[in-house]
GUDREN-264549 format. One record per residue (C-alpha): x, y, z; residue in three letters. Coordinates in pm, whole numbers, plus 50000, padded with zeros to 5 digits. Each point is the difference from the previous one (the first is absolute). Layout:
BEGIN
XYZALA...
END
This chain:
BEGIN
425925782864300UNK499675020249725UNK502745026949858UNK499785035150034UNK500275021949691UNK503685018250009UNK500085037849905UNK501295002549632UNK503355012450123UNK500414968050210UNK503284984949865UNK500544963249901UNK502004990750297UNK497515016650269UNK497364976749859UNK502084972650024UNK500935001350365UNK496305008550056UNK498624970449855UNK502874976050177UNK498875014050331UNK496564993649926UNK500294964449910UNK502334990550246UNK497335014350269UNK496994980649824UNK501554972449921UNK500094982250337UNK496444997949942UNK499394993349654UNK502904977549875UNK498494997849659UNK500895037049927UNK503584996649984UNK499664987149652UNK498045031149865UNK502845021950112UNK502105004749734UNK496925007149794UNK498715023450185UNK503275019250043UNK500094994549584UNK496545020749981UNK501275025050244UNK502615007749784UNK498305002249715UNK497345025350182UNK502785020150143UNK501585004949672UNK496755005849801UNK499375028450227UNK502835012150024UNK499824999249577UNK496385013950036UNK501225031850212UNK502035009049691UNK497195006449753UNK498235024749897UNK498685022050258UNK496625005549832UNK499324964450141UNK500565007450330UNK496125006950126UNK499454966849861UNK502884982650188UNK498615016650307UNK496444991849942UNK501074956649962UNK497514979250181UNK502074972050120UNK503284989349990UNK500724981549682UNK502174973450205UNK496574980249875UNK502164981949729UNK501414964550164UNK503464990449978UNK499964962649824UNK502444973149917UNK500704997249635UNK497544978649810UNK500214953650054UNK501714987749733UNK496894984249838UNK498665036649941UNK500424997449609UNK497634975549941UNK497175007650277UNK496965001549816UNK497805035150045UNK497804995650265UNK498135028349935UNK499044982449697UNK499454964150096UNK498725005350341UNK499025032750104UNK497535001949706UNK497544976250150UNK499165019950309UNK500055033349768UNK497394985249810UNK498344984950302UNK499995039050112UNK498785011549642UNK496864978750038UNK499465008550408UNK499995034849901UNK497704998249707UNK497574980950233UNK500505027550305UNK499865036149753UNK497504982449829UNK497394994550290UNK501505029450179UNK499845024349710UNK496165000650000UNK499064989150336UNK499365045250089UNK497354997549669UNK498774963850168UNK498745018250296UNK498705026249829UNK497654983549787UNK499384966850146UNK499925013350395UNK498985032249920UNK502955017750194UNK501125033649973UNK502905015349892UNK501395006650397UNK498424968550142UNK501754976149640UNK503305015250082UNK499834989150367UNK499074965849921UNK502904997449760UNK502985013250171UNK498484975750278UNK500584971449797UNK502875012549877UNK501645003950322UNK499144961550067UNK501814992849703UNK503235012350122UNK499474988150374UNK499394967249899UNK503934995649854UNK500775001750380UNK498444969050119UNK501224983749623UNK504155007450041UNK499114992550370UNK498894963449886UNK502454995449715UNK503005007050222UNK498614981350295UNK498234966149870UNK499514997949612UNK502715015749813UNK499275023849718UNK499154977549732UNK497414981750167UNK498395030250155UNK499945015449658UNK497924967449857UNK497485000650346UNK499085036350002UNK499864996349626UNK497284980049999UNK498105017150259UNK500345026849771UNK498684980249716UNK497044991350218UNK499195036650080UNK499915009049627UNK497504974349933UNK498025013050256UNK500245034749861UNK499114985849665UNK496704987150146UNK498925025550204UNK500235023349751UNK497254982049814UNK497415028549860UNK496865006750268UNK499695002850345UNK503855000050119UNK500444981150329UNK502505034350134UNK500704969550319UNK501274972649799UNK501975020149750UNK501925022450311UNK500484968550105UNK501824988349666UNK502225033849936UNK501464992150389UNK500604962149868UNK502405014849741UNK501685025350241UNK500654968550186UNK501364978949719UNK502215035549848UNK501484998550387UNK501644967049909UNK501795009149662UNK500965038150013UNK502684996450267UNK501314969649852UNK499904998949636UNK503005027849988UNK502074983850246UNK499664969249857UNK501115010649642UNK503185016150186UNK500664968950171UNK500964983749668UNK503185022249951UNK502644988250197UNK502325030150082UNK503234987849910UNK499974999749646UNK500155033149870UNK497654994749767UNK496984990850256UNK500765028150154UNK499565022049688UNK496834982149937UNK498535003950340UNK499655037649940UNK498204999649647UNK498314972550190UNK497965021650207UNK499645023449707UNK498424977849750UNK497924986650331UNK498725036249998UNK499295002249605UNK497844965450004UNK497995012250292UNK499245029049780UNK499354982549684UNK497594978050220UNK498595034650091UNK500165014549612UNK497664967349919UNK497915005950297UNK499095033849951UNK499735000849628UNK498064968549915UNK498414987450366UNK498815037250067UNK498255001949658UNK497834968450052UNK499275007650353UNK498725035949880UNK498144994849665UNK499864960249977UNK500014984649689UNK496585004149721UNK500464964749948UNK500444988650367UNK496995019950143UNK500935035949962UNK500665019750309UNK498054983750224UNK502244969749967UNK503615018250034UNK500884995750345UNK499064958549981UNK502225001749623UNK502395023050154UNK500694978550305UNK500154969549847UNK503915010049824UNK501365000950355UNK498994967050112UNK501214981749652UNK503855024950030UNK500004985550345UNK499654966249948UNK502365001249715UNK502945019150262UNK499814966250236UNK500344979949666UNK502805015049876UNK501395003950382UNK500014965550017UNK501524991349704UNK503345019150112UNK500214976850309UNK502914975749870UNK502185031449956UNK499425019850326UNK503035001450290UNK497334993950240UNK501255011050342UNK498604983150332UNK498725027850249UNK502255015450205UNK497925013150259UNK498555030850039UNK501705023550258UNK496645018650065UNK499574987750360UNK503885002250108UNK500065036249858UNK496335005350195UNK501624984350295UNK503205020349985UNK497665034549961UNK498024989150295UNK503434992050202UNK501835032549891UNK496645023450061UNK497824984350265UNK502264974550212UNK503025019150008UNK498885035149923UNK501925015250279UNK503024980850016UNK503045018249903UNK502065007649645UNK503305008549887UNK499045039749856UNK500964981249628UNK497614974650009UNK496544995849863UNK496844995350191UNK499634959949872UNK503584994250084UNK498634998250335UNK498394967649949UNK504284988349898UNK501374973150212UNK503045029049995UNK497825024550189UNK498794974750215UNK497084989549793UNK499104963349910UNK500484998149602UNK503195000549858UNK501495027449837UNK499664989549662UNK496584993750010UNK499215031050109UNK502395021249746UNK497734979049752UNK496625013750139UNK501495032250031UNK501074997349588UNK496014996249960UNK498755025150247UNK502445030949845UNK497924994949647UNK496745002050210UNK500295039549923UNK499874990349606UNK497034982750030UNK497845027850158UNK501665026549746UNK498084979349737UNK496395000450152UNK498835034049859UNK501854989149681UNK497484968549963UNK497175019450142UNK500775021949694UNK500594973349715UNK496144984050146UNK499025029449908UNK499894983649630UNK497534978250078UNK497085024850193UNK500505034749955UNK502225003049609UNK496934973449946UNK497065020250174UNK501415032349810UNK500334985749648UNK495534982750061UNK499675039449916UNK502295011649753UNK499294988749601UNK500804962149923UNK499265004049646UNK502124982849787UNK498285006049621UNK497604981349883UNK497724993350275UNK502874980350207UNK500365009350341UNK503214996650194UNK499864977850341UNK500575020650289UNK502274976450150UNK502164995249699UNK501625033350075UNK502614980250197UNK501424989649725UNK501315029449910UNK501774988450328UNK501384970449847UNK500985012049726UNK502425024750143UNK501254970650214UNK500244975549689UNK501795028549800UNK502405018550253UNK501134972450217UNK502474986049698UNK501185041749952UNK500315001750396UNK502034966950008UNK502155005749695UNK499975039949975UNK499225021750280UNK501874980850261UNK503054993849804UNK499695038249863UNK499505014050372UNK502474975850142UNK502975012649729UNK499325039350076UNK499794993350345UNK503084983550007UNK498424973750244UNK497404971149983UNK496365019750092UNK499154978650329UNK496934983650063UNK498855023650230UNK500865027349768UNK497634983649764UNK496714999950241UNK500325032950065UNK499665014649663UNK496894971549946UNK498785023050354UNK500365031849750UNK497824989949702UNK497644986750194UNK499305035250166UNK500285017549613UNK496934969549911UNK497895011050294UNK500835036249878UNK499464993849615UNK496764982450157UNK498725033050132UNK500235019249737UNK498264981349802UNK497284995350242UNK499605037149961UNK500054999749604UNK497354975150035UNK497795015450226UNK500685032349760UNK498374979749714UNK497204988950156UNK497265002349891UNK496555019350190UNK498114979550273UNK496834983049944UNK497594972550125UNK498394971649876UNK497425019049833UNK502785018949787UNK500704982249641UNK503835010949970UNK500694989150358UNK499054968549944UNK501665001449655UNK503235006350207UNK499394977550267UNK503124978150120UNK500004967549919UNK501124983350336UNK496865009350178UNK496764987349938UNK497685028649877UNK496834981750212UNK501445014850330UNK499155032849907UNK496694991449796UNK497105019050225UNK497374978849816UNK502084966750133UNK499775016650331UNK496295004850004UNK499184965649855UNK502044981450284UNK498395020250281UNK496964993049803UNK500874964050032UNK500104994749611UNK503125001449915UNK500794969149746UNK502975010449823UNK501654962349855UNK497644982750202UNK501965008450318UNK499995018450318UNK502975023449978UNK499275025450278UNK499435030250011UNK502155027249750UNK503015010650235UNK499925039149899UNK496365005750035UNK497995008250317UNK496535009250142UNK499525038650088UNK496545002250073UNK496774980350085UNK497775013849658UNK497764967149906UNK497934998049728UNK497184965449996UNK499454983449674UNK496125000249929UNK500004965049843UNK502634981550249UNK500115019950303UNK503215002650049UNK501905026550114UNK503005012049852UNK502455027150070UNK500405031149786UNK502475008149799UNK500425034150160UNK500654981250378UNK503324979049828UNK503265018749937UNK502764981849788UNK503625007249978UNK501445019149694UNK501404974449711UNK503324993650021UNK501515009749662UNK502944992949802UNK502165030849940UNK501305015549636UNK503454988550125UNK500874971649814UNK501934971450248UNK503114999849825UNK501135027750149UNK500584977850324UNK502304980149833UNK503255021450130UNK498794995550318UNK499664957749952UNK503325003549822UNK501415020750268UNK499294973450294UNK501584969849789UNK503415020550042UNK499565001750326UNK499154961249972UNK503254995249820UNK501825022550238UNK498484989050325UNK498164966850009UNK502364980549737UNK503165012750264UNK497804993950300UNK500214960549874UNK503604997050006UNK500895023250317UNK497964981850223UNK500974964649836UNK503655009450042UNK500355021850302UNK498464971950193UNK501344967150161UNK498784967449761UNK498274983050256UNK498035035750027UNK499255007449611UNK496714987550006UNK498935014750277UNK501715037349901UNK498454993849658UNK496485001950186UNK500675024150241UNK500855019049668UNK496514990149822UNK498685005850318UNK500355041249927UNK497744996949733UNK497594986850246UNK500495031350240UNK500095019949703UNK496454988749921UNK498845003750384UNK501645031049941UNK497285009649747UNK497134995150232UNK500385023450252UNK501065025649752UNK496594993749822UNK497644999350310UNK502195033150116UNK499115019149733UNK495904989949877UNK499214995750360UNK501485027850157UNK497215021849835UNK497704978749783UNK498215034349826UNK503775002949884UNK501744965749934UNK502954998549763UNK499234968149835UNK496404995349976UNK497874979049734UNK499895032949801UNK503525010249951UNK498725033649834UNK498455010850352UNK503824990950172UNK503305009850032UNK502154962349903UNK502535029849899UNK500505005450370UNK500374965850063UNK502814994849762UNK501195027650168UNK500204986350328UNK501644971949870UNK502645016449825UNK501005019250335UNK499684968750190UNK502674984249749UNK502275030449987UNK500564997550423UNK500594965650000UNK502625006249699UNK501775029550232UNK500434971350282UNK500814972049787UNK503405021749883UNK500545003350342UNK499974963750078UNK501944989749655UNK502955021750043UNK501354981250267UNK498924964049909UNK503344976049925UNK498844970749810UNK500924964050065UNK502204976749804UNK499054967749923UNK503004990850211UNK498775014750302UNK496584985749989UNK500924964649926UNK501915003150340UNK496695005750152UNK498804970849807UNK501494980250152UNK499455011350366UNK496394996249938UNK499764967249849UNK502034975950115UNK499854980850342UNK500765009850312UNK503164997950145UNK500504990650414UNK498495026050195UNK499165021449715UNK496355007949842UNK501045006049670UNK497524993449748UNK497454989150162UNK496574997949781UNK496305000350105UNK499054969950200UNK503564990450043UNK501684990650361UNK503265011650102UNK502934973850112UNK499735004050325UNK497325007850290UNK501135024250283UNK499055001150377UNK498955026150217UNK503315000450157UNK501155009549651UNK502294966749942UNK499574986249642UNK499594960350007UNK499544983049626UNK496604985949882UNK499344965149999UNK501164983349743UNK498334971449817UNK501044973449747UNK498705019749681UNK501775033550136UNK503394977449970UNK498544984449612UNK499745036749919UNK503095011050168UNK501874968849766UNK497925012549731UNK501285036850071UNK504174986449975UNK498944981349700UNK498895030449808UNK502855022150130UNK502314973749840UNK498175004049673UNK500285036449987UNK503894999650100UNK500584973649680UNK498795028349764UNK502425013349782UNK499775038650049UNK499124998050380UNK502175015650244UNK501714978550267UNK498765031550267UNK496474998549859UNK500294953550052UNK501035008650307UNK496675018750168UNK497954983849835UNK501284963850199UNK500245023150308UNK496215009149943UNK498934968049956UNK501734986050323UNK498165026750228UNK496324987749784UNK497134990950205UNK496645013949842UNK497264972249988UNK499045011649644UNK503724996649904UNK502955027749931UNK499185018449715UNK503535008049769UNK499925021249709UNK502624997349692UNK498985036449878UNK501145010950366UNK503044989249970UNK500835007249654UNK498685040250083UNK502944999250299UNK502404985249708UNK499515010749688UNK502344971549859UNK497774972250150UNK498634977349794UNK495954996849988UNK499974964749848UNK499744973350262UNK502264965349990UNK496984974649975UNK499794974450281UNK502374967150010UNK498074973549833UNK497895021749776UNK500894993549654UNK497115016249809UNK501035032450236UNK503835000249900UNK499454997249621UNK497785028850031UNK502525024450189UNK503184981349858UNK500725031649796UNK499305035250160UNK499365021249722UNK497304980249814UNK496735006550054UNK498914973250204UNK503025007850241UNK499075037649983UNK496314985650140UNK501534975450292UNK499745006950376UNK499035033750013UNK498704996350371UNK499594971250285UNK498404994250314UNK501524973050252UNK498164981150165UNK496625003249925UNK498274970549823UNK497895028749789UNK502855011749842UNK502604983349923UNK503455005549731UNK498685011249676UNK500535012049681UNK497955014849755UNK499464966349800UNK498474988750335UNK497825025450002UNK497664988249701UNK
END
């Protein structure tokens, strides 16, 4: 049940008999929330009197008070720090930095295939500007589907670190495909679509994953950890980009103009490919080489199919049964509303579904950052690249001017802006507070984008075909210049056209007009006149150098900062833990629809009239302008409903969700469905009369059931545990009778109390076990028994020495 906000005028003693009336009606049913009461009424207090404080400052800060997207009850209440705190060793430091540098190298390999795969199927496929763009955001979108089916797996069967290691090598295996088919010649378009959708499989398995895994090594009740967590997700952010920097600087330049010594241009996309494959093996390496120091946590279970199965109830079984006028369409599916899943579980769906809204509000905002990768890319193939001296920039190496912003502001935003805002505001800026302004420079980039669109199309320079010397001295450099070569055209109709000793079709932007033949005395062959073949007009690179779309690069790494860096930690901690994974995938997932979002767009407006198309090969005979345009308004509706939505979000506690935690993965009790996981039985079987009878029970159910009081004896002989907590976790155990075993969870019971220890006694008997945990705050008792599973030969008590 989660608390209302009180009006600022809301006195100290009004919240206090609000809050005892509120817990003593919820805690018949949830006996583990009694604790959390004075705690809660502690942050109540301290709300009521901030705002009350608040309403006394300055009134030119009023509008902004007014205008606060989301309550800022975001900040958990927590007991104060274990007293070995002091000397707890940073595990942003000695952990954490493994699986940032595992990210580092994952992200080189990704931004540097990525980066140039828009110029791969221009030149090697021959693709145009319309029908490259497609293809990419295609991929793209697989990219970010693909998380779903990896936090899906993680949660369910492997766990996060051994997903991470699979799909890693998948990904390995794509790369070396990519390497090979992008051996100079005839390129086999088959096997190499078939190698780019290997690595959107294998970046499935590590982008939902990787980030939760790094948070999983704080533990929450040092103060510290907690701290940490949040530059955490930050310095996450600035590796991916300095992956990205690397990518786009030094990848994009071999893939573009090779190396003289390594066979020139022709060679570039085989060199350029080849630093991917060597960062990615090197990420597993060093992945690897962290294992000894992980808290690796068993999975929990994913909750997919009980939240499925609780939106089916509540919508389809149930849809016209009746509901108190208070109460939500899923609550429905509430064994208090006559439904058949407890009321807990369903709150906890319900926690998920309200940030549902948040994750469409950021489709048009990741349709509008891919927009870095086809059209900023497709615009800059015909603006000036000169860089002095006869070098030519990379087209795709504008994005770091991306990274750069990232690399350089993210430090400012962390230790500047936000502490600067936060001080004038009188208030911490909320999360939500945060996205939106990301929402707001990314409409000023597609803006900035526009007008210089215009500027360049101001300086460009006269039309002219093949036949025209300074058109072809200003052709761009990301097509090739033989698709518009008439001569080309009339040798290959001819049947003589030899060009490298290969058949290469037919040039895309020339055509027959007429049937004028003219027979070749001495061979006899006929061969179309010039006159009867009409070519496109070149291409050409405008007087505009590409600098000036820096600001707009520049301006959609703030919204990064702003948005995407925030989107990482409100879906991680607005979410239940046995959920992260799968919210952190539903969250890459809107970079997927973002991408989809792309293609219709595109098809709308170059098919719609194709005399008039707005992003055609020849940007000069277009309006991209328009398209940015388009976008822009697109971004600025969403942004209108999004403040609509964030002004009355409340954000969860920590507090609040471990409750939930613990409803959803724990066993059963009598009777009750609680927690039940994919695949999983409940305790007992019902007849059609409707009278429950138990499920036969066989010798190993009672092994596991003996196993189950054994472990419930363990946790109540930790130090920090409360008796309460001891308590339902025996009473769980008693009521046990999956055939896969009960599954218990130390993090879910140290989320419902915050004083609960994490380190697990080891069992009687093990000797090896107790010297390792005999002292709490080293660092082999900070890496004992993070997680265990009862009862299933698979997985049995661990710790992260184990593990190796």
């Amino acid at each position: 049940m989660s608390v209302p906000s009180n009006s600022p005028a809301e006195s100290q003693d009004m919240v206090k008999v609000r809050l005892e009336a509120e817990d003593a009606e919820s805690e018949a049913r949830n006996p583990l929330r009694s604790s959390l009461t004075e705690e809660r009424l502690s942050a109540e207090k301290h709300d009521a009197d901030g705002r009350a404080a608040a309403e006394a400052k300055d009134d030119s800060r009023s509008v902004l008070k007014s205008l606060r997207l989301g309550s800022t009850k975001q900040d958990a209440v927590y007991a104060p720090d274990p007293p070995d705190a002091a000397g707890r060793p940073s595990v942003l430091l000695s952990v954490a930095g493994f699986i940032l540098i595992t990210e580092f190298c994952e992200r080189l390999a990704y931004y540097g295939f990525a980066g140039s795969l828009v110029l791969f199927f221009q030149r090697e496929l021959n693709f145009n500007n319309a029908r490259a763009d497609v293809q990419f955001s295609a991929w793209s979108g697989v990219c970010y589907i693909t998380p779903l089916l990896g936090g899906y797996i993680a949660d369910t069967y492997l766990g996060r670190y051994r997903t991470i290691l699979i799909f890693c090598c998948i990904y390995l295996v794509g790369l070396v495909m990519v390497v090979i088919g992008s051996v100079p010649g005839d390129v086999d378009a088959g096997f190499f679509f078939a190698a780019i959708y290997i690595i959107a499989l294998g970046t499935g398995g590590i982008k939902p994953n990787v980030s939760t895994m790094g948070a999983d090594q704080f533990d929450e009740r040092y103060s510290r950890d907690r701290l940490e967590m949040q530059s955490f997700f930050n310095w996450f952010y600035w590796m991916v980009n300095l992956g990205a920097l690397l990518a786009y600087s030094l990848v994009a330049y071999f893939c573009q103009y090779g190396l003289p010594s390594a066979g020139g241009e022709r060679w570039g996309f085989f060199l350029g490919y080849m630093v991917p494959a060597v960062a990615m093996f090197a990420g597993i390496v060093v992945f690897v080489l962290g294992t000894p120091r992980y808290t690796l946590k068993r999975p929990a279970g994913s909750v997919v199919a009980v939240a499925l199965s609780i939106v089916y109830e509540a919508c389809v079984t149930r849809h016209g049964a009746a509901r108190p006028p208070s109460a939500a369409v899923l609550d429905k599916a509430s064994d208090i509303h006559g439904g058949s899943f407890p009321d807990r579980t369903v709150q906890g769906v319900k926690y998920v579904a309200r940030l549902m809204p948040f994750l469409l509000v950021l489709v048009p905002f990741w349709g509008i950052y891919s927009q870095m990768s086809t059209a900023f890319q497709n615009q800059a193939c015909q603006m000036d690249l000169d860089l002095g001296g006869g070098v030519q920039m990379p087209v795709a190496a504008l994005n770091s001017f991306d990274t750069i912003a990232i690399l350089l502001l993210v430090p400012v935003f962390d230790r500047v802006v936000y502490p600067r805002v936060s001080a004038w505001l009188g208030r911490p800026v909320t999360m939500l507070e945060k996205i939106g302004a990301g929402l707001v420079f990314a409409i000023v980039a597609m803006c900035v984008a526009a007008v210089v669109e215009a500027a360049r199309l101001a300086y460009a320079p006269p039309a002219g075909g093949y036949d025209d010397a300074a058109a072809r001295a200003h052709f761009t450099p990301c097509q090739d210049l033989r698709d518009y070569d008439p001569y080309t055209y009339q040798a290959f109709l001819a049947g003589d056209d030899t060009d490298d000793g290969a058949d290469n079709g037919a040039p895309l932007y020339c055509s027959q007009v007429c049937n004028d033949y003219y027979v070749n005395p001495a061979t006899q062959l006929r061969t179309l006149n010039l006159t009867c073949i009409s070519c496109d007009d070149l291409p050409q690179t405008s007087g505009l150098s590409v600098f000036w779309q820096v600001p707009q690069f520049c301006l959609i790494g703030v919204a990064e900062i702003l948005t995407a860096i925030t989107a990482l930690e409100f879906f991680y901690s607005q979410a239940p833990t046995a959920m992260r994974s799968v919210s952190q995938s539903l969250n890459l997932a809107t970079t997927a629809l973002g991408s989809f979002l792309v293609i219709p767009l595109l098809l709308l407006v170059n098919e719609a009239d194709p005399r008039a198309a707005w992003v055609p090969a020849n940007l000069d005979e277009g309006h991209l302008a328009w398209y940015f345009a388009l976008l822009a308004a697109l971004m600025a509706l969403t942004l209108a409903w999004f403040v609509r939505l964030a002004a009355g979000y409340e954000y969860k506690t920590t507090a609040e969700l471990g409750v939930l935690d613990d409803a959803e993965l724990t066993a059963p009790l009598p009777g009750d469905r609680r927690g039940l996981l994919p695949g999983a039985s409940p305790p007992h079987s019902q007849h059609g009369d409707g009278k429950r009878v138990s499920s036969p029970r066989s010798a190993a159910s009672s092994r596991q059931d003996a196993r189950a009081l054994a472990a419930a004896e363990r946790l109540s002989t930790l130090s920090d545990v409360d008796a309460s907590v001891a308590d339902h976790a025996r009473s769980q155990s008693l009521s046990s009778s999956y055939a896969d075993g009960p599954r218990f969870s130390v993090d879910a019971f140290a989320s419902a109390a915050p004083s609960f220890s994490a380190t697990a006694s080891p069992a009687p008997g093990d000797a090896a076990a107790e010297g390792r945990s005999s002292t709490s705050g080293s660092s082999a008792g900070r890496r004992s028994v993070a997680s265990f599973e009862i009862g299933n030969p698979l997985h049995p008590p661990h710790d992260a020495d184990a593990a190796r």
